[in-house]
N, C-alpha and C positions, 0 to 999 in steps of 0.2 A: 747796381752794386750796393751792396748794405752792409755796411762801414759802422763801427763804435762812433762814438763820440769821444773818448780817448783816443781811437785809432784815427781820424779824423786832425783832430790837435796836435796831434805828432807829426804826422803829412803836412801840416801847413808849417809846425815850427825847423821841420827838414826844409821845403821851402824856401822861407824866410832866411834861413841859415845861408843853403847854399847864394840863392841872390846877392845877398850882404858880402860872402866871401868871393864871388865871382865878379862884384863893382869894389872890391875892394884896392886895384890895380889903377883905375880912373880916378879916385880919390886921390891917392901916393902922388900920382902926376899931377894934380890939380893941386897939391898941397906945395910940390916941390918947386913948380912954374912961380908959386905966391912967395915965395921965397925961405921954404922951412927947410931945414936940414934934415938927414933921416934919423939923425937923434932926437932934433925934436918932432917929431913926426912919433916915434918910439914911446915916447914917453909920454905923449898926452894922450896916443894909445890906450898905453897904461894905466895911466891916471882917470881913462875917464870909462874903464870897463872894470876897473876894482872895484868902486862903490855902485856899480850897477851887477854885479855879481853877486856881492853882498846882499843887498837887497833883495836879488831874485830869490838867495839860498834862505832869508830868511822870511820874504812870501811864502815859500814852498815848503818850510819847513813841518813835518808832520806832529800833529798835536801830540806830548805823552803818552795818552792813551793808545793811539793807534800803530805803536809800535812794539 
């Protein structure tokens, strides 16, 4: 099979993705047993994928020029 190196990087961030969202239900239980609520559970969610979005969008950002 002979795959981009783009198409490649996508397959693995699909991957990554689904995995993450699929242990995402053992964590919730593991958090909830520890004694968090699902507010806060919610919120530091939140809190801790805003400045990790930010930063990807402005890793990825495309230079001036090549738009």
């Amino acid at each position: 099979m002979n795959i981009s190196r783009s198409e490649r990087d996508g397959m693995l961030l699909v991957l990554a993705s689904v995995t993450g969202y699929s242990m995402l239900p053992v964590f919730i239980k593991a958090l909830q047993v520890a004694g968090l609520s699902s507010l806060d559970i919610a919120t530091w969610r939140f809190a801790l994928a805003v400045p990790l979005f930010w930063l990807m969008v402005r890793a990825l950002r495309m230079p001036n020029g090549d738009r």
